[in-house]
C-alpha positions in Angstrom: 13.7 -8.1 -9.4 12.9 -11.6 -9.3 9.3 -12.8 -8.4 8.4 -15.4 -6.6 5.8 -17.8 -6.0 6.1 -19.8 -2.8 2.2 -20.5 -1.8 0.7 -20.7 1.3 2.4 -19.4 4.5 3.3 -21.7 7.1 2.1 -20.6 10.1 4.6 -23.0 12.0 7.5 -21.0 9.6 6.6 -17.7 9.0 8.4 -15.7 6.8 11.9 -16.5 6.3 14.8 -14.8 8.4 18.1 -13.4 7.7 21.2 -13.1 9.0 21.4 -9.2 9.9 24.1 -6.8 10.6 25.1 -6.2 14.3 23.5 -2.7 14.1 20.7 -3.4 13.1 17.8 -1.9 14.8 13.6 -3.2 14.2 11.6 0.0 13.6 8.9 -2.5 12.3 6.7 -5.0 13.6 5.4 -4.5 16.6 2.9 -1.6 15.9 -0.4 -1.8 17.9 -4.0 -1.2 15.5 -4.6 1.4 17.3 -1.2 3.1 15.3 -3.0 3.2 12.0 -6.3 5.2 13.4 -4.8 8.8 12.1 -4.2 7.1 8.7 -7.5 5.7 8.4 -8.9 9.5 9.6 -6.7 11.1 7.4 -7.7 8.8 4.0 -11.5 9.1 4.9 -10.8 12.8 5.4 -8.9 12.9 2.3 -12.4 11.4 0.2 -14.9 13.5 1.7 -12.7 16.6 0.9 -12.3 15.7 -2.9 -15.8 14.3 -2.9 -17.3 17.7 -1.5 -14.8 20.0 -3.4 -15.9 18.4 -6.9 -19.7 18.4 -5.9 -18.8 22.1 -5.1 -18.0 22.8 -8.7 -20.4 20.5 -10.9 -24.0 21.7 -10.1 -25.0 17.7 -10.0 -22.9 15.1 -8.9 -24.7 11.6 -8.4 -23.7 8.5 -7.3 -24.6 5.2 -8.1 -25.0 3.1 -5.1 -24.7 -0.2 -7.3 -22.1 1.4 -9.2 -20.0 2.2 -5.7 -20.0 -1.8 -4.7 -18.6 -2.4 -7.9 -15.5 0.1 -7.2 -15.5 -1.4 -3.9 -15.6 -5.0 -5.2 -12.7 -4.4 -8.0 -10.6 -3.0 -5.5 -10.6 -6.1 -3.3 -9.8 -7.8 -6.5 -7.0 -5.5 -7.2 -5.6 -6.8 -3.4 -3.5 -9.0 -5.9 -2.5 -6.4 -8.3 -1.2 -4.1 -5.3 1.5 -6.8 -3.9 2.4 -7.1 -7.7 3.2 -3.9 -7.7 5.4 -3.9 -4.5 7.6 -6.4 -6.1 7.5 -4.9 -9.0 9.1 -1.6 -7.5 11.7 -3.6 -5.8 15.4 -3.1 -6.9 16.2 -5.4 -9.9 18.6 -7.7 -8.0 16.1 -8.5 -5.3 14.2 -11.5 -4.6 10.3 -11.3 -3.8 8.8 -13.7 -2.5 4.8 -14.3 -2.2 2.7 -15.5 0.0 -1.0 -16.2 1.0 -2.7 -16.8 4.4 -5.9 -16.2 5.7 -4.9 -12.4 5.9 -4.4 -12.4 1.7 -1.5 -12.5 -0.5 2.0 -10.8 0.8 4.9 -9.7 -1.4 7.7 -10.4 0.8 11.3 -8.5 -0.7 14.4 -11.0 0.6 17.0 -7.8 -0.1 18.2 -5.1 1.9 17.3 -1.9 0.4 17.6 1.8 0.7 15.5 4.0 2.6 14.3 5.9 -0.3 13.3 2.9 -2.5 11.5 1.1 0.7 9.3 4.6 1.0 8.9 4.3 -3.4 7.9 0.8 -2.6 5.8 0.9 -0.1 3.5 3.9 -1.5 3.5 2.9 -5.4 0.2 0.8 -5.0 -1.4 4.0 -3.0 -0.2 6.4 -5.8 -1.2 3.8 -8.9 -4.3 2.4 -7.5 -5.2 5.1 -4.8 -4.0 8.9 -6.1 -3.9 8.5 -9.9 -7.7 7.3 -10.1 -8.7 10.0 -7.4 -7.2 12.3 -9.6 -8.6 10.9 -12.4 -12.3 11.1 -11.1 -12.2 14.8 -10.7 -11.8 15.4 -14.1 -14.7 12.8 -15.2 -17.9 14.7 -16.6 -20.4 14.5 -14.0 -23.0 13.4 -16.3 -20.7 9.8 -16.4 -22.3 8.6 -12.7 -21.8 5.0 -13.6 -18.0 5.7 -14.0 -17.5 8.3 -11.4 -19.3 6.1 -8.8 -16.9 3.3 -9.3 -13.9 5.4 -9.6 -14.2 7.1 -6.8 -15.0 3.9 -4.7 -12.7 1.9 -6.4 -9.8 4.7 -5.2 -10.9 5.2 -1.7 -10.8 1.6 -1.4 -7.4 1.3 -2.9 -6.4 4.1 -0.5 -7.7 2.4 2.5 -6.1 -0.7 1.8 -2.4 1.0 1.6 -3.0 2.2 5.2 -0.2 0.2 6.5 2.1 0.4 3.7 1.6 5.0 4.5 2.1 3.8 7.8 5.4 2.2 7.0 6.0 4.9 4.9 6.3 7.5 7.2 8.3 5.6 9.5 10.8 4.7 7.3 10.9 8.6 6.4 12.2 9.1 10.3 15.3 6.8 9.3 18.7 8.5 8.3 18.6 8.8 5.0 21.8 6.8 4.0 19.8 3.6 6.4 19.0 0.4 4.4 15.9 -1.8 5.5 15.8 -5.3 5.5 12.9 -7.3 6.4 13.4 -10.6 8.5 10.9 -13.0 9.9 7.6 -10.8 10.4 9.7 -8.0 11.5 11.5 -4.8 9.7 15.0 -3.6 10.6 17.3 -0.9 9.4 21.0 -0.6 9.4 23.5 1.5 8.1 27.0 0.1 6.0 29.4 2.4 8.4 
């Protein structure tokens, strides 16, 4: 993959288009907020059950309210980290291009690709900033509450921020599987070669 730096986004411009296949069909782009709410429930859901299930086990398990705004603060910071790692988990002969607005910094592939790398794409910041530290926290000595505290906030954060990208993610998982996705202007298609 090749990345890209092309600055700010134009809001006369927007992202760039392609020229797409005649079957191509937009499963992305026109999703309402209100789409992401069982996410959202499900990733707050998600910490409260690993926070409460490790409290259930170690006798004492503090937190560090200080501690928790500095998870909370990294994990902002890592906003740029996560779109590195979408282009970084693009296939090799594709073209990212990003972007910042008002919104933050956008990692913006310019290849087709298939449905199975799209879903590997779009979840790889989740899993390496989200899952992975989660996972990591339960296993962190309770008498560490500096660490835990920003841990755990750092990866609920991190979660929270992937809420479109699971959102995507599960979409794309309703796609034939042999379907390639393609993202033009502000707006996700799929196709297949037949």
């Amino acid at each position: 993959m090749k990345l890209v730096w092309k600055g700010k986004l134009n809001k006369d411009e927007g992202f760039p288009t392609t020229d797409l296949p005649a079957n191509a069909k937009m499963f992305l782009g026109e999703e309402k907020s209100t789409s992401y709410i069982p996410i959202i429930i499900a990733i707050l859901s998600f910490g409260i059950i690993v926070f409460k299930t490790k409290q259930r086990f170690v006798s004492y398990l503090l937190i560090n309210p200080k501690s928790l705004w500095i998870g909370i603060a990294l994990a902002v910071l890592f906003l740029i980290v996560h779109e590195i790692i979408h282009g970084l988990s693009c296939p090799k002969n594709c073209v990212v291009n990003y972007y910042y607005s008002i919104h933050g910094i956008t990692a913006y592939p310019l290849s087709p690709m298939s449905r199975n790398r799209y879903i590997f794409m779009a979840m790889c910041p989740a899993i390496f900033l989200g899952f992975i530290p989660m996972i990591i926290w339960i296993f962190i000595p309770a008498k560490f509450v500096i660490i835990n505290s920003i841990i755990f906030s750092f990866s609920w954060v991190s979660l929270s921020v992937s809420v479109a990208d699971i959102y995507n993610s599960i979409k794309a998982l309703k796609l034939p599987k042999n379907s390639l996705i393609q993202a033009s202007g502000a707006k996700g298609y799929w196709f297949t070669n037949s």
